[in-house]
C-alpha positions as CSV (number, residue, x, y, z in Angstrom):
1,X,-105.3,186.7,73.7
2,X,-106.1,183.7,71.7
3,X,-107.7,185.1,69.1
4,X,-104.5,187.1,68.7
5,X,-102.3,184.5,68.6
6,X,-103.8,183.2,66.3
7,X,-103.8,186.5,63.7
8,X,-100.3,186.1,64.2
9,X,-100.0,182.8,63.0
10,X,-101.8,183.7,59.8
11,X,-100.1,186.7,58.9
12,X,-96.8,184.1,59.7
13,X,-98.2,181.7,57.3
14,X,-99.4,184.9,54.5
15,X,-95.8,185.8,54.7
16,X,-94.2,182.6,54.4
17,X,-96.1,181.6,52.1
18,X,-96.2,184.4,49.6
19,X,-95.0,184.2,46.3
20,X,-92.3,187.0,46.6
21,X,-90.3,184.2,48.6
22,X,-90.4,182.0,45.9
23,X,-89.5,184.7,42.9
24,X,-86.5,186.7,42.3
25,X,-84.4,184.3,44.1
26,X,-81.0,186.4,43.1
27,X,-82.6,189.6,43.6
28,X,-83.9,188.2,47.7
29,X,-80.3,186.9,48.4
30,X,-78.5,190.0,47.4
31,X,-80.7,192.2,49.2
32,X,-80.5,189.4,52.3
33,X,-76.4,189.5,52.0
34,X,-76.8,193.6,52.0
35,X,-78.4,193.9,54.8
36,X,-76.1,191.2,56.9
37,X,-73.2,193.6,55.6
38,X,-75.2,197.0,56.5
39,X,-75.7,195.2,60.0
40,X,-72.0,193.9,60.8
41,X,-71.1,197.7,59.8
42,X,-73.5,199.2,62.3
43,X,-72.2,196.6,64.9
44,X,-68.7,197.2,64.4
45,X,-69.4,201.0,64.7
46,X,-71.0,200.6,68.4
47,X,-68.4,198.5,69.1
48,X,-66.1,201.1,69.0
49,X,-68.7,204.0,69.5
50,X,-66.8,204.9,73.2
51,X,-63.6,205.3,71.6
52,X,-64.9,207.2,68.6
53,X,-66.5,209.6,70.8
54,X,-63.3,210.0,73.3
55,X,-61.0,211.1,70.0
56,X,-63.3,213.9,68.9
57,X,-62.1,217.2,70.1
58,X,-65.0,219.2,72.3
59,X,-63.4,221.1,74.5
60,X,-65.0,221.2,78.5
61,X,-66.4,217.8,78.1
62,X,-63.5,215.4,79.5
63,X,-62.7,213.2,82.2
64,X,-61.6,215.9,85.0
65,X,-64.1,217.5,84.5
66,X,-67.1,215.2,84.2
67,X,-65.2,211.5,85.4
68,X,-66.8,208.7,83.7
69,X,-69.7,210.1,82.2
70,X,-68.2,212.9,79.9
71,X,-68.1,209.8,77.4
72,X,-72.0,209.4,77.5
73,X,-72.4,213.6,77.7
74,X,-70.4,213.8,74.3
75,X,-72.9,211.5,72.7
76,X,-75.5,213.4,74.1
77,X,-74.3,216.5,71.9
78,X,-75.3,214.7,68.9
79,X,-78.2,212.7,69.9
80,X,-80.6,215.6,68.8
81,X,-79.2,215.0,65.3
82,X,-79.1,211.0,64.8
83,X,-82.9,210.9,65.7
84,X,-83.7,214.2,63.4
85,X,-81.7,211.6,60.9
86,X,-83.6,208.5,62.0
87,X,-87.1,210.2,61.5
88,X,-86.1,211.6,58.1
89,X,-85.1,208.4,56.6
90,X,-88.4,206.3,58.4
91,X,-90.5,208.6,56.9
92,X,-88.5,207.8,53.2
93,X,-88.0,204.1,53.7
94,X,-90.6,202.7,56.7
95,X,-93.9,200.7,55.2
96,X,-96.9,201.3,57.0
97,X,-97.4,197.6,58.5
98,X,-99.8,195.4,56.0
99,X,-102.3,193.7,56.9
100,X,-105.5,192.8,55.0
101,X,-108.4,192.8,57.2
102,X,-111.2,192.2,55.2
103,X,-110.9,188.5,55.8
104,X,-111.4,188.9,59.6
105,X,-114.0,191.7,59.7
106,X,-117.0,188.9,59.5
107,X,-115.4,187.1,62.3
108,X,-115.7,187.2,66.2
109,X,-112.7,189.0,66.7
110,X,-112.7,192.6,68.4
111,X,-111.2,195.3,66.6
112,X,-109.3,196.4,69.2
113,X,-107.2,193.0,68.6
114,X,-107.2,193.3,65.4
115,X,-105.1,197.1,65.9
116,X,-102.9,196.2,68.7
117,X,-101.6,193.6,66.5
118,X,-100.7,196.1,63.7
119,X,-98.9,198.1,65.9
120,X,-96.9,195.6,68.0
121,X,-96.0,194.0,64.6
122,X,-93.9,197.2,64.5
123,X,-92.0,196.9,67.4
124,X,-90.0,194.3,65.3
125,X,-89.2,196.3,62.3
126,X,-85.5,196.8,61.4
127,X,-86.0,200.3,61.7
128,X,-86.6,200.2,65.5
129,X,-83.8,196.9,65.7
130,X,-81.3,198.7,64.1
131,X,-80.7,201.3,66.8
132,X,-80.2,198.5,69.2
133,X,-77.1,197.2,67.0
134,X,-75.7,200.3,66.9
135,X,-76.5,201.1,70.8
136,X,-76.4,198.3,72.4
137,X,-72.5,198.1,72.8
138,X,-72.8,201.9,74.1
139,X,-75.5,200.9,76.6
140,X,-73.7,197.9,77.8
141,X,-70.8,200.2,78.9
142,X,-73.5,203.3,80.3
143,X,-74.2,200.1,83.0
144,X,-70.3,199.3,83.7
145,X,-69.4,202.9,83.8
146,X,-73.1,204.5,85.3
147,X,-75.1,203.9,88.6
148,X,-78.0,201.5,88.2
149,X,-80.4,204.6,88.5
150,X,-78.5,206.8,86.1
151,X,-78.0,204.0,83.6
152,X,-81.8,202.6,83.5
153,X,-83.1,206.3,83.2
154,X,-80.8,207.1,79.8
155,X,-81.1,203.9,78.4
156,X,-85.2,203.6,78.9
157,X,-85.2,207.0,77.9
158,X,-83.3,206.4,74.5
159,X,-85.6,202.9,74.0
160,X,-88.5,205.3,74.7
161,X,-87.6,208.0,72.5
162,X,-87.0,205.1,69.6
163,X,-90.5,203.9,70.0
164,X,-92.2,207.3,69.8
165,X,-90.7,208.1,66.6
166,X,-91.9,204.7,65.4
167,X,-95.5,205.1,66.1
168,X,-95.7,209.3,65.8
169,X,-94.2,208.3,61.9
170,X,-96.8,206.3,61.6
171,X,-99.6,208.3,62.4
172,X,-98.1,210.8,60.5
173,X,-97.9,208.5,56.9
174,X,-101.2,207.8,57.5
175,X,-103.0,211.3,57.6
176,X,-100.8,212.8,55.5
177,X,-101.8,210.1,52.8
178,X,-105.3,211.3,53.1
179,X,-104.4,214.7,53.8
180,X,-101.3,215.9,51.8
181,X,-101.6,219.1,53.6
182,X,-100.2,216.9,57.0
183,X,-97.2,216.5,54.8
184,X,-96.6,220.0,53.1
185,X,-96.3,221.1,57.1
186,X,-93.8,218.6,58.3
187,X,-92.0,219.4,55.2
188,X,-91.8,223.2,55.8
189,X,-91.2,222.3,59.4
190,X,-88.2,220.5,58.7
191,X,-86.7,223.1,56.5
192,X,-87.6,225.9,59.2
193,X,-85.1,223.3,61.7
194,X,-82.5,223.2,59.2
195,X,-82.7,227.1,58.8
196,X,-82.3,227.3,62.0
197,X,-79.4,225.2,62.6
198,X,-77.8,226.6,59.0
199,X,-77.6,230.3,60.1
200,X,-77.1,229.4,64.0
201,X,-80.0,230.9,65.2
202,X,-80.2,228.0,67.8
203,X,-77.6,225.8,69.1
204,X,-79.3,222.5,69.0
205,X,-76.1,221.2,70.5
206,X,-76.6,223.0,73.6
207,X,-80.8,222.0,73.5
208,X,-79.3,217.9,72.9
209,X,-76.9,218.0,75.8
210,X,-79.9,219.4,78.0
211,X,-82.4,217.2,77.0
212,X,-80.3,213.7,76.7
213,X,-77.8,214.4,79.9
214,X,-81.2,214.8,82.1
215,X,-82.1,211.3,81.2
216,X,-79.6,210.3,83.6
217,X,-79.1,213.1,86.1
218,X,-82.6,212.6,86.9
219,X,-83.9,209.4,85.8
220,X,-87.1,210.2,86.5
221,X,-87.8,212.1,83.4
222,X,-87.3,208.8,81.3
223,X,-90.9,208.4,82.9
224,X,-91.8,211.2,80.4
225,X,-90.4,209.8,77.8
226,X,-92.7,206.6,78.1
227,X,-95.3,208.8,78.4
228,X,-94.7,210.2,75.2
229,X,-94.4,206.7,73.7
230,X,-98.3,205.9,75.1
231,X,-99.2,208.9,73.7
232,X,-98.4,208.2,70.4
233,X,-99.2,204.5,71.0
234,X,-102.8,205.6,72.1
235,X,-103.6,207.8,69.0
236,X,-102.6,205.7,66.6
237,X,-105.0,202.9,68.3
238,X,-107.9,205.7,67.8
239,X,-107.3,206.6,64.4
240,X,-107.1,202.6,63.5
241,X,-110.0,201.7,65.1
242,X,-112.0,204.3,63.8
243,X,-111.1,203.8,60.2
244,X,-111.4,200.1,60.6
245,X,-114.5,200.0,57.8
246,X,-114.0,198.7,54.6
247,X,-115.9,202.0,53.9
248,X,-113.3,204.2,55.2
249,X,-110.2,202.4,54.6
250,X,-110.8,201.8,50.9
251,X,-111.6,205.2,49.9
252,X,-111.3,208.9,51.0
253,X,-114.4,211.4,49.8
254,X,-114.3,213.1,46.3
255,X,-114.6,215.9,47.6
256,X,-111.5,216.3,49.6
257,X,-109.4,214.7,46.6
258,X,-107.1,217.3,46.0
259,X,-104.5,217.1,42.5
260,X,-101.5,219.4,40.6
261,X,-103.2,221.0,37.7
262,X,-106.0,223.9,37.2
263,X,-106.9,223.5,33.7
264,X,-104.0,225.8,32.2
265,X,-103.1,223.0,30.4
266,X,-105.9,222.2,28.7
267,X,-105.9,225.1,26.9
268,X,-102.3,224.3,24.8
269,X,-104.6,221.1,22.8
270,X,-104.4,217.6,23.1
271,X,-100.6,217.4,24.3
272,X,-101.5,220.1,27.0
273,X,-104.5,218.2,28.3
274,X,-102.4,214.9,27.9
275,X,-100.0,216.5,30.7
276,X,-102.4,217.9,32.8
277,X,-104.2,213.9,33.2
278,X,-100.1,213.1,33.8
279,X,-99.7,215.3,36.7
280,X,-103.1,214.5,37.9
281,X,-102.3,210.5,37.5
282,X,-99.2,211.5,39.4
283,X,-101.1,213.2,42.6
284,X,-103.8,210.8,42.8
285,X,-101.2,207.4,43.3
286,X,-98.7,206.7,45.6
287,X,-95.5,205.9,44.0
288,X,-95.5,208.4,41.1
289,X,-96.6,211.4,43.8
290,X,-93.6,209.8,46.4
291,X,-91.2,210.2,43.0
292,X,-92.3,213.9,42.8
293,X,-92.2,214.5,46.1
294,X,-88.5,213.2,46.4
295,X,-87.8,215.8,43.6
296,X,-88.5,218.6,45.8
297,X,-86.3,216.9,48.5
298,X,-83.3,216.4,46.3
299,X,-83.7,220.3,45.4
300,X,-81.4,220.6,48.3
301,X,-78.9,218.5,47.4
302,X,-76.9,220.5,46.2
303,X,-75.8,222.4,49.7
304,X,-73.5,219.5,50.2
305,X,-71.1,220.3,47.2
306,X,-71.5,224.2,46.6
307,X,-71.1,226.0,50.1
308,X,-67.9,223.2,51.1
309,X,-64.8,224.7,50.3
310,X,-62.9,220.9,49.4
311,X,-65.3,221.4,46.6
312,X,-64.6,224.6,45.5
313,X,-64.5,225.0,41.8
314,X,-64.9,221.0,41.1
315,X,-66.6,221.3,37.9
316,X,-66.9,217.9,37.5
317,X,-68.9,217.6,41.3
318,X,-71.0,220.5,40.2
319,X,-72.1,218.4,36.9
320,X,-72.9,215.4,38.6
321,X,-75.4,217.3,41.2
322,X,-76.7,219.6,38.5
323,X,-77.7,216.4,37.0
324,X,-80.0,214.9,39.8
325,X,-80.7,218.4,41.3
326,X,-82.3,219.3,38.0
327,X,-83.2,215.7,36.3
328,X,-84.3,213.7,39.6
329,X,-87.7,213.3,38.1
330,X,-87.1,213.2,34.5
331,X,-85.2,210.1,35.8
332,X,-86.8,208.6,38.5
333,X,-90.4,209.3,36.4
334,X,-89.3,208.7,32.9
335,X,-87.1,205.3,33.4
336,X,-90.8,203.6,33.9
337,X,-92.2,205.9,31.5
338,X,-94.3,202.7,30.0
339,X,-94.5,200.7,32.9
340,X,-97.3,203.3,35.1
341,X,-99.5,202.2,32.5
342,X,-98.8,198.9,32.8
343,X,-102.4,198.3,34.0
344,X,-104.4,200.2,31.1
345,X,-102.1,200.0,28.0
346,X,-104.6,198.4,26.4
347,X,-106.4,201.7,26.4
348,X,-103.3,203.9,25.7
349,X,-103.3,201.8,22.3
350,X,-106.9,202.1,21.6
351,X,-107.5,205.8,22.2
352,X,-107.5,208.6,19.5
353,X,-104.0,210.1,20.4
354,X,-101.2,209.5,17.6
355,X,-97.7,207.9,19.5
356,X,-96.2,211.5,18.7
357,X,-98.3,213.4,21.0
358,X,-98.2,210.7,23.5
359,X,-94.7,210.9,23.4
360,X,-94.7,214.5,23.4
361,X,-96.8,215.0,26.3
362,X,-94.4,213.0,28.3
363,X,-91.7,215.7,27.2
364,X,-93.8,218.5,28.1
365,X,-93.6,217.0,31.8
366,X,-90.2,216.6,32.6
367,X,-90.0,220.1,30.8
368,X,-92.6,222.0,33.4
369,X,-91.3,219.9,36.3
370,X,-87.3,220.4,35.3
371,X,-87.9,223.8,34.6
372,X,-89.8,224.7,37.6
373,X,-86.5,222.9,39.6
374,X,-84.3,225.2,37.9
375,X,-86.2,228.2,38.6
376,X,-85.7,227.1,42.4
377,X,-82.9,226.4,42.4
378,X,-81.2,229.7,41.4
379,X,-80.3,230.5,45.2
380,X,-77.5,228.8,44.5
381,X,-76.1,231.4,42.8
382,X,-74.9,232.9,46.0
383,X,-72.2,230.3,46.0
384,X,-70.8,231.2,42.7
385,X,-72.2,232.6,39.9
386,X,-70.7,229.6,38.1
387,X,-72.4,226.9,39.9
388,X,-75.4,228.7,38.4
389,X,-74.4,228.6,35.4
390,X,-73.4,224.7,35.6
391,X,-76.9,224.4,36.8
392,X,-78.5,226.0,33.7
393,X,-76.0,224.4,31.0
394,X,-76.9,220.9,32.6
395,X,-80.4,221.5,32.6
396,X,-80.3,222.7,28.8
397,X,-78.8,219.0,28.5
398,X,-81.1,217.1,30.5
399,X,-84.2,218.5,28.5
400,X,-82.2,218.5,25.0
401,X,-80.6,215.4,25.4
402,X,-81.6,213.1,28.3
403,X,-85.1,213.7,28.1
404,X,-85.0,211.6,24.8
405,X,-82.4,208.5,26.4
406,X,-84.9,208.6,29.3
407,X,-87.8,208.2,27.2
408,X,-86.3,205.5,24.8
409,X,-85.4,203.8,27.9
410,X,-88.1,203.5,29.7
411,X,-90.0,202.1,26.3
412,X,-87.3,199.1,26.3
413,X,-88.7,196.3,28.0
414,X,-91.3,197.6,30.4
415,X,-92.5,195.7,33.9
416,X,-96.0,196.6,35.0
417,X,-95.6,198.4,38.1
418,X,-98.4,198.8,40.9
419,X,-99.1,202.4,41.6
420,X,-100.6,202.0,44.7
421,X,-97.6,200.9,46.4
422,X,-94.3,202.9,47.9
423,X,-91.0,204.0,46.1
424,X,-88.7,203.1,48.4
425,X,-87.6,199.1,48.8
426,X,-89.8,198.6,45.9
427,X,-88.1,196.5,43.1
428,X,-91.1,196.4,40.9
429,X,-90.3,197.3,37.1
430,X,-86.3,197.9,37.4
431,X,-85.1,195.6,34.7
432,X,-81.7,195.9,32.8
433,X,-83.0,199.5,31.2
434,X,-83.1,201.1,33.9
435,X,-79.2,199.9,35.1
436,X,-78.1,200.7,31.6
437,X,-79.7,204.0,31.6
438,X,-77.2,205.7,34.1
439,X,-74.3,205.2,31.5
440,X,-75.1,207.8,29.1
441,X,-77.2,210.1,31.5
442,X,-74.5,210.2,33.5
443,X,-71.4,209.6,31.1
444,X,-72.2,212.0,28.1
445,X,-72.3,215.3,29.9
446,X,-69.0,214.3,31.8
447,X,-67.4,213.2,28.5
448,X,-68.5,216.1,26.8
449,X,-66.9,218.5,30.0
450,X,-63.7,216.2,29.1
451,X,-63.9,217.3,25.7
452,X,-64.3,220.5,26.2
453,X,-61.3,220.5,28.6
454,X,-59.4,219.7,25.4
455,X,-59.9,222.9,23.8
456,X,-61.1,225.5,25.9
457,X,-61.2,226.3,30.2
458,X,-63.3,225.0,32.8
459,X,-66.3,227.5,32.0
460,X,-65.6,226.4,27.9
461,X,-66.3,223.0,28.8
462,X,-69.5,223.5,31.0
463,X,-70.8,225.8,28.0
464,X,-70.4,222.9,25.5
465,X,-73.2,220.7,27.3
466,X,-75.6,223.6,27.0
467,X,-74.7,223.5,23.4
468,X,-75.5,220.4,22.8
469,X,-78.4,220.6,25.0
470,X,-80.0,223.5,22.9
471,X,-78.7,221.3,19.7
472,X,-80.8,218.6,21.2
473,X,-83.7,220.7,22.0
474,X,-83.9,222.3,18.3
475,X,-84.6,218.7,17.2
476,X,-87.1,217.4,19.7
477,X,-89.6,216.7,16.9
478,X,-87.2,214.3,15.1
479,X,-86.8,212.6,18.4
480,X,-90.2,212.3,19.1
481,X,-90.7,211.1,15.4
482,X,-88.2,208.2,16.1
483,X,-89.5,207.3,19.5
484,X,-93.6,207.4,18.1
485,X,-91.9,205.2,15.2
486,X,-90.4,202.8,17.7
487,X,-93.7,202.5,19.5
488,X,-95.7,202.1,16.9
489,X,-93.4,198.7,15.7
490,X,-93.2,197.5,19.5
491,X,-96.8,198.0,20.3
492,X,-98.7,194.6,20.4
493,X,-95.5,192.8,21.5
494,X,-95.3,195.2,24.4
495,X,-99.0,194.9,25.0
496,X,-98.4,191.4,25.1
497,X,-95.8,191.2,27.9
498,X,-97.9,193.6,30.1
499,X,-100.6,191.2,29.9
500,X,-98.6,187.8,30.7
501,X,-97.0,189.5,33.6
């Protein structure tokens, strides 16, 4: 116990004391006021949880029938979804909890201390606190409204169920960084529970009012719940404490590094094998392979504009989402496009590849990768053959067009950005390019649409941006030209910045 007190006072003092506190003083205040107005929302919002829940109209779930609980079983309905919610957006925006441990390896300190504090330093994270703003009103009236028996078993239940997602999530970012094939799986599974749900082949309603309105018919099943909790608790202290080696948490084996690429490629000379060490720079670091991964997320986006019918034929809806469905990682990728190398551009200005191929390798990227999302995401064309056709004439503009604004972009004024760290949260690189970048990606294709409105119908107008896409893509070379010329007169003050940063 002492010897764990006293971790926490260092890791109080590490934090305290690290620099991030003392730079970006604007940047730490408006994310500080953010959160302070995310948190009043939430509060405000359990606050008047009961009374949101009383207006919605679900038949057979009232007061005669049900007296003072039918408030509680309507939640219950939905509970199923807030924590499919909660786990999706823990698994996007949760760290894994840092700790460096080297420095207490050497010393007489068990391991096992050394774990347990990793994972109660958890228990504090916003993610798991944020359920109890937006709760805790609701809870306070399930004991003013509930037997004591009844009211403990929901309410230890829900505090259970919280907890297990915390630590299962956990255990789950950890193997699947070291085993990508751990996330491939809970991404199919999730798509299998939204297929599910989509063509009502189960009523997860009826499954949530089950599971959650047993909490407190029979309280105790919240005893199964805190099972669950040690459970996942218990395996994440094995894996841990295994892995607690500088030898095994530094590394994983050669042999079970896995990356996108087979040597196609290669074969299509230097600008081909230029993209093929691209995608594999991508797979083997963590923030570039989250960006790509996020792609594939966001290929879904679109099924909340096409199938709703307030959005039936709202061309200027369907532009916007054929823009991130089909440039997300042209955008996300390409706004840094300098700043991944950060680290090694010392070499990119050394090596035998002219500016032009280097340039053009970078196109051939967001080409395979925007592509291949347009290819997928042709299902959409059993909304409307016209939302496919949006789809296509935005994507000839995104590879025409804002391929080029991306890539002249993301050469302005590059930050050095750590690869080995998460997407989301993570500030490092944005700079003033990357704010200013949304104005045209986003603002030419509208304007043109506008334009086109001018002369021609709806369907004239979406055609002109795939004009002016294939305009753009007949003179890619020029724009490559320019942007190798650009390079070429920014190079050593460009090297220089990365180096003083």
């Amino acid at each position: 116990m002492k010897n764990l007190l006293k971790i926490i006072a260092m890791d109080w003092k590490g934090s305290t004391r690290s620099p991030i506190w003392h730079r970006k003083v604007i940047v730490n205040v408006f994310l500080a006021l953010t959160f302070i107005y995310l948190i009043g929302n939430l509060l405000v919002l359990g606050i008047f949880l009961d009374d949101i829940l009383m207006q919605l109209p679900i038949d057979g779930v009232d007061y005669q029938t049900y007296g003072p609980s039918f408030v509680l079983r309507r939640l219950n309905r939905y509970l199923i979804y807030y924590f499919f919610l909660d786990f999706i957006v823990r698994y996007f925006m949760q760290k894994l909890p840092a700790m460096s441990i080297q420095p207490y390896l050497h010393l007489p300190i068990r391991r096992a201390s050394l774990v347990h504090f990793m994972l109660v330093k958890t228990v504090w994270s916003p993610f798991n606190l944020i359920h109890f703003v937006l709760l805790g009103p609701f809870m306070v009236e399930v004991f003013n409204n509930l037997p004591l028996s009844q009211a403990l078993g929901w309410i230890s239940g829900v505090i259970a169920i919280v907890y297990f997602a915390n630590y299962f999530l956990l255990y789950i970012k950890r193997t699947s960084e070291v085993d990508t094939r751990v996330y491939v799986g809970l991404l199919a599974s999730l798509a299998l529970l939204v297929g599910l749900h989509w063509y009502d082949i189960v009523d997860f309603n009826a499954i949530s009012t089950r599971l959650f309105d047993a909490l407190f018919l029979h309280p105790w099943l919240a005893a199964v719940a805190l099972s669950l909790l040690g459970v996942a608790y218990y395996i994440n202290y094995k894996y841990l404490k295994s892995n607690m080696y500088l030898s095994r948490i530094s590394k994983v084996n050669r042999d079970e590094v896995s990356y996108v690429g087979t040597g196609i490629l290669s074969r299509f000379g230097l600008v081909g094998r230029l993209t093929e060490l691209e995608f594999k720079f991508i797979w083997r670091n963590k923030r570039p392979r989250s960006v790509f991964l996020i792609t594939i997320l966001f290929l879904g986006y679109g099924l909340f504009v096409f199938p709703q019918s307030e959005y039936a034929g709202n061309y200027l809806m369907y532009i916007l989402f054929s823009i991130i469905i089909t440039g997300m990682f042209m955008l996300n990728y390409g706004q840094y496009l300098l700043g991944w190398e950060g680290t090694h551009f010392d070499h990119v200005l050394t090596r035998n590849v002219s500016f032009k191929d280097y340039y053009m390798s970078k196109f051939l990227l967001f080409a395979i990768v925007s592509g291949a999302a347009m290819i997928l995401s042709t299902p959409y064309a059993y909304f409307g053959t016209e939302i496919l056709l949006v789809l296509f004439s935005v994507f000839l503009f995104n590879l025409g067009v804002n391929a080029h604004i991306v890539m002249f972009f993301g050469s302005m004024n590059p930050k050095k950005i750590d690869v080995t760290k998460g997407t989301v949260f993570n500030w490092q690189g944005t700079g003033a390019a990357q704010f200013m970048l949304m104005i045209p990606v986003l603002g030419a294709p509208l304007g043109l649409y506008g334009l086109g409105l001018l002369f021609w119908d709806e369907m004239g107008a979406v055609a002109l941006i795939g004009v002016v896409g294939l305009l753009g893509l007949a003179g890619t070379r020029y724009w490559i030209q320019m942007l190798a010329g650009w390079l070429r007169r920014q190079r050593y003050e460009i090297a220089n910045d990365f180096r003083n940063q």
